[in-house]
N, C-alpha and C positions, 0 to 999 in steps of 0.2 A: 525440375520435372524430368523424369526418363522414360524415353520412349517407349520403352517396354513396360510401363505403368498406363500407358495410351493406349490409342485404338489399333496400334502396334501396323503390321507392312501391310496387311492383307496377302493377299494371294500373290505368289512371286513362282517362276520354274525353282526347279532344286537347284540348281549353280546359283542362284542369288541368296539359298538362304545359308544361314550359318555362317560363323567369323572366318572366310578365309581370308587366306594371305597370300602376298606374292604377286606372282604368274600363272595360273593353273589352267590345262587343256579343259575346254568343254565341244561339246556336242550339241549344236543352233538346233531350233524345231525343226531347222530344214533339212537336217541330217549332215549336214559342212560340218566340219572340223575346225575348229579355231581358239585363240591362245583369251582370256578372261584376264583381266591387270588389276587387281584389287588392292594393289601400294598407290597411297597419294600423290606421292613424287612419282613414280614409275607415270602412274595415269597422268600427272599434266605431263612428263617429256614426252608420251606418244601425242599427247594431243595437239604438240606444240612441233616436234619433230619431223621435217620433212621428207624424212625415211619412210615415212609413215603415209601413203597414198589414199584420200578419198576418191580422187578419179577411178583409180586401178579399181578399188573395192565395187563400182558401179559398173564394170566391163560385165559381159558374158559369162565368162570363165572363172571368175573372182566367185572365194566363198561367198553363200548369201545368206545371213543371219536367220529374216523372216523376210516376206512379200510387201513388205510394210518400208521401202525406202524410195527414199527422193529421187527423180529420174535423173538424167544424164544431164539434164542441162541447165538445170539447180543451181546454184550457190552454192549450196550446203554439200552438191557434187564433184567440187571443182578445186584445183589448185594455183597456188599459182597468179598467175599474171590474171588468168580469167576471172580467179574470185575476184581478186582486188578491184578489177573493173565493173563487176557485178556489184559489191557491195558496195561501192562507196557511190550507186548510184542514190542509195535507199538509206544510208547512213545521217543523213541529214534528219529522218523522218522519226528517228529515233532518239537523238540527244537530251539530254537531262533535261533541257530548255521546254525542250518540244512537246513531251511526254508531261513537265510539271504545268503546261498550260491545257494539257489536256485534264488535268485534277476537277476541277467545277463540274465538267460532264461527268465522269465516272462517279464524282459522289451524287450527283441529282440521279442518278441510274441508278446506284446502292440505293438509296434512300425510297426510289419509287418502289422497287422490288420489297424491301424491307416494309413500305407498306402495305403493299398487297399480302404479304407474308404475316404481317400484324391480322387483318384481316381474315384472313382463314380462319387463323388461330390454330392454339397450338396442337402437335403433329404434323406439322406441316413441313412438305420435303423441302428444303434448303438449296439439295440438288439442282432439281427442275426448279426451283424458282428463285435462286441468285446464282448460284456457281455458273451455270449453263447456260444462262440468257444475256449474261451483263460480259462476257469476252467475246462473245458472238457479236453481239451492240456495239464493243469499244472498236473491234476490229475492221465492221463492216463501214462504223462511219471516218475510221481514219483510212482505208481506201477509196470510199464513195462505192461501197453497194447497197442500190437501194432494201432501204429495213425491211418489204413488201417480200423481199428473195430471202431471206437468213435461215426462212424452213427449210427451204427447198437445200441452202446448201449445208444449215447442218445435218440433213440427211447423206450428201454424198462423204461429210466426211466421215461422220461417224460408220459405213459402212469401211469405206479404205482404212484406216486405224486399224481396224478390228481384222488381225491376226489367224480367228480361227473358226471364229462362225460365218463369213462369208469368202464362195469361193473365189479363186484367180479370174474366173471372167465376168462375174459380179463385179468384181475391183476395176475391172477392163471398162466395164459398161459405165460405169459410174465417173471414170475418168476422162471418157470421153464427152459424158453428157457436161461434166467439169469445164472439160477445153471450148464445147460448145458455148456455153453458159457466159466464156468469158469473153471467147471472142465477139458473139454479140455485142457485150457490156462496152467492151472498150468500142465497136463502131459507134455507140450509141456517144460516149464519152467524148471521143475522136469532135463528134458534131459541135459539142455544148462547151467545151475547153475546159472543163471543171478544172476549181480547185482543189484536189484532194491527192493522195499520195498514188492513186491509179494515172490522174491527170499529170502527174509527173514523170510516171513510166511513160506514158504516151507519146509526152515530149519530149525522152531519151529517146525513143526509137524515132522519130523524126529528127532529130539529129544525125541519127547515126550510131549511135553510142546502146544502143540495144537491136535487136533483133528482132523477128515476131514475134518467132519462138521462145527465146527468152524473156521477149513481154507477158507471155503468157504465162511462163511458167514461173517468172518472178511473182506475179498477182496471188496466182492459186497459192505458191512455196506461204506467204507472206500470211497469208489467210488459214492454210490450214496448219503452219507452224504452229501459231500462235493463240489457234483456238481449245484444241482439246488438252494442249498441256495445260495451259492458264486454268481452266473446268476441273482438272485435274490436283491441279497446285490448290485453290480455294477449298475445293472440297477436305483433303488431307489436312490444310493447315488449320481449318474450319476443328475438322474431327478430333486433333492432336490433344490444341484448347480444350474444348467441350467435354473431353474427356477427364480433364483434371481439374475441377472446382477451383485449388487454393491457386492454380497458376494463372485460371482465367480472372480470378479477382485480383489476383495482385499487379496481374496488367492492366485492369480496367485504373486500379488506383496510381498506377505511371504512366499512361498513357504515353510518355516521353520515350520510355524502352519499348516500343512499338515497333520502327524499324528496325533493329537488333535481333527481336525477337523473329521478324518477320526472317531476316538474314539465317537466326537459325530454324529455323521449321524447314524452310527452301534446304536446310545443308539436310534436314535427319529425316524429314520425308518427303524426295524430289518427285515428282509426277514424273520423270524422265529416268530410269533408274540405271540406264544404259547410255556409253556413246553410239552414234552409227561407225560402222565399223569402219577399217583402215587395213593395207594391205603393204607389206612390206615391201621396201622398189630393191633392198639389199639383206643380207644377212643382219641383226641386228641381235644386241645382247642387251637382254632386259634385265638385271638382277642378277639370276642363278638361271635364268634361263636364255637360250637363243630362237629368237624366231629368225627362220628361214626366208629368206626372198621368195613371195609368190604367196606366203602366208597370211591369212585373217588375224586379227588383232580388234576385240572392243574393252571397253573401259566401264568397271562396274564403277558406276557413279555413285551410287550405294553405298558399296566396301569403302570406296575413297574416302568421302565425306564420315565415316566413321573409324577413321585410321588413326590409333592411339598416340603412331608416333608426330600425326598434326594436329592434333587435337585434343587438349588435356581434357578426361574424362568425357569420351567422344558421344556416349550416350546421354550426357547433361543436357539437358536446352540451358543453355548457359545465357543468360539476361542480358551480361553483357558481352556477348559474343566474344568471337576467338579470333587470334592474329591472323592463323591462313584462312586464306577465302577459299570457300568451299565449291565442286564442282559442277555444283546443277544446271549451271549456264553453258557450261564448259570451258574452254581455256584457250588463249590462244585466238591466230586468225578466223577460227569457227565459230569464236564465243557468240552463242546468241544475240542478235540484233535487238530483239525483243526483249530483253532482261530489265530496264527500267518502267515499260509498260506493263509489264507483270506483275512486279513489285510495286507500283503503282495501286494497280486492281487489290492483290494480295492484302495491302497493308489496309488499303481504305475499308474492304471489308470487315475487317478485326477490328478497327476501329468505331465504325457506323455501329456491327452487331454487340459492341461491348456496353456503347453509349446505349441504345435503343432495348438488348436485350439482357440486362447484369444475370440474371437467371437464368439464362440459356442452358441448357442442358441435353445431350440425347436422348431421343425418347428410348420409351421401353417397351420391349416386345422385341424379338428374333429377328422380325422383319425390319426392323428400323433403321439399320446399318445394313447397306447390299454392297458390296464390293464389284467394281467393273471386274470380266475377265477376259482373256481372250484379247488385249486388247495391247499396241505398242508403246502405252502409256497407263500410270498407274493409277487410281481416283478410284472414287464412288459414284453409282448410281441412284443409288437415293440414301439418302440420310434425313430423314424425321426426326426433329425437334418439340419440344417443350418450352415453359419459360412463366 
């Protein structure tokens, strides 16, 4: 199957469309200046490269892509001695271990939504009733927020994501109402000792070993990573399928090439299409080009994952996937914590809707397929089904 026979990127700025290559200058919505890495190799050595600063790129003065990035005092912020003691507080909570015993809920979660969705009957959005509901669910009960609040907080995040329909002090307010939200939760948590991955943050920082502030902002980091990409990932990998009849029955009938497959959908259409950016600490030579010290630097995640020289026939969904591993996780000390939880979600869906719906198909009518826009991640907002 090739992508370009599918439901194809959707909506993307102009620097992401079309085959480039290289190193090439672009022009952020913010009006910064900064260098776009669209070689596979080139993209993981920035990623991996400590020439290469995420601290710096969160200063002041540092080019700033979009409004759309993690504060200061982030993980996903940090270099360094700081990450490593950040993350490996929260690494435990992720292991292949951890994640495969959370498999039982996420399919009784698929399965209920699939019934409500049976239910309707067909035209029924997909979107709003599995992609959207069931990463919000996995997330809020592997922190311990009660299910009662999931409205209230995919409201804040969906407005901070979003790049261009809401303003800088919307995003303000929202963030705040965020820090409030959570420092209650954890007094309330503080009380009751839970067991849950927030109960853990709680008792790093009673140790020592966290801050408040970084309790805070690990919780929220941890929640809002993890939500609209996944939303974003299901929905894409959802549409890919859907879109090619002979590819979705011939998965339904291996069911075995399931993970594979899931591996490449994640590489040919990432919900993440970009890295956060990085800011040179020296002079550094990318290829044919130099980036300057003091310079912006991000990573089309995009271009990568379709780069001919990793990838034989890069626009194949190739069944049995491909030696290099692709960068929708990312690469390196940053790589996503979350990458087995996702793929977790991702695959189970494909799975559940192949068992339950072998006819699945997108509906038809103009309105059926809406593409998110405006947003720092890529997905749809409603996708309508048949079956």
């Amino acid at each position: 199957m090739r992508m370009s026979d599918t439901g194809g990127l959707g909506p993307l700025p102009a620097f992401l469309r079309g085959g480039r290559e290289g190193v090439v200058p672009i022009v952020a919505p913010t009006g910064d200046k900064m260098w776009l890495v669209c070689d596979y190799a080139l993209g993981r050595l920035v990623l991996i490269d400590k020439r290469f600063s995420r601290a710096e790129a969160v200063a002041d003065h540092a080019p700033k892509f979009n409004d759309a990035q993690p504060v200061r005092d982030s993980m996903m912020s940090m270099d360094g001695t700081d990450h490593t003691r950040l993350r490996r507080i929260v690494t435990g909570a992720f292991t292949t271990g951890r994640v495969a015993a959370m498999a039982p809920y996420v399919e009784r979660l698929t399965d209920e939504h699939l019934d409500r969705l049976a239910a309707a009957g067909p035209g029924s959005d997909l979107v709003e009733g599995l992609a959207t509901p069931l990463p919000l669910q996995v997330l809020c009960s592997l922190l311990g927020v009660p299910p009662e609040d999931s409205p209230r907080f995919r409201n804040w995040v969906e407005v901070l994501f979003d790049i261009s329909a809401s303003s800088p002090q919307e995003k303000s307010r929202r963030r705040l109402e965020l820090v409030d939200y959570m420092s209650d939760l954890i007094g309330h948590k503080r009380q009751r000792q839970d067991d849950d991955l927030l109960g853990d943050l709680i008792r790093a920082h009673d140790r020592g070993d966290l801050s408040m502030g970084e309790l805070l902002t690990m919780g929220l980091t941890l929640l809002m990573a993890g939500y609209e990409t996944t939303v974003g990932q299901i929905s894409l990998s959802v549409l890919a399928l859907l879109s090619d009849p002979v590819a979705y029955g011939q998965l339904r009938e291996r069911p075995d090439t399931v993970p594979a497959a899931v591996e490449e959908l994640l590489r040919l259409t990432p919900a993440t299409p970009m890295s956060f950016t990085r800011v040179a600490l020296e002079d550094v030579v990318l290829g044919d080009t130099t980036v300057r010290m003091g310079e912006a630097v991000v990573v089309s995640l995009l271009h990568g994952n379709r780069d001919g020289a990793a990838f034989a026939d890069p626009e194949l969904l190739a069944p049995e996937g491909h030696d290099a591993v692709h960068l929708t996780f990312g690469h390196g000390v940053h790589r996503c914590l979350g990458a087995p939880l996702a793929r977790l979600q991702v695959r189970t869906v494909l799975e559940r809707l192949m068992s339950r719906f072998p006819t699945m198909r997108p509906a038809e009518g103009d309105d059926a397929i809406v593409w998110k826009d405006g947003l720092a991640t890529r997905g749809l907002s409603r996708l309508r089904v048949e079956w």
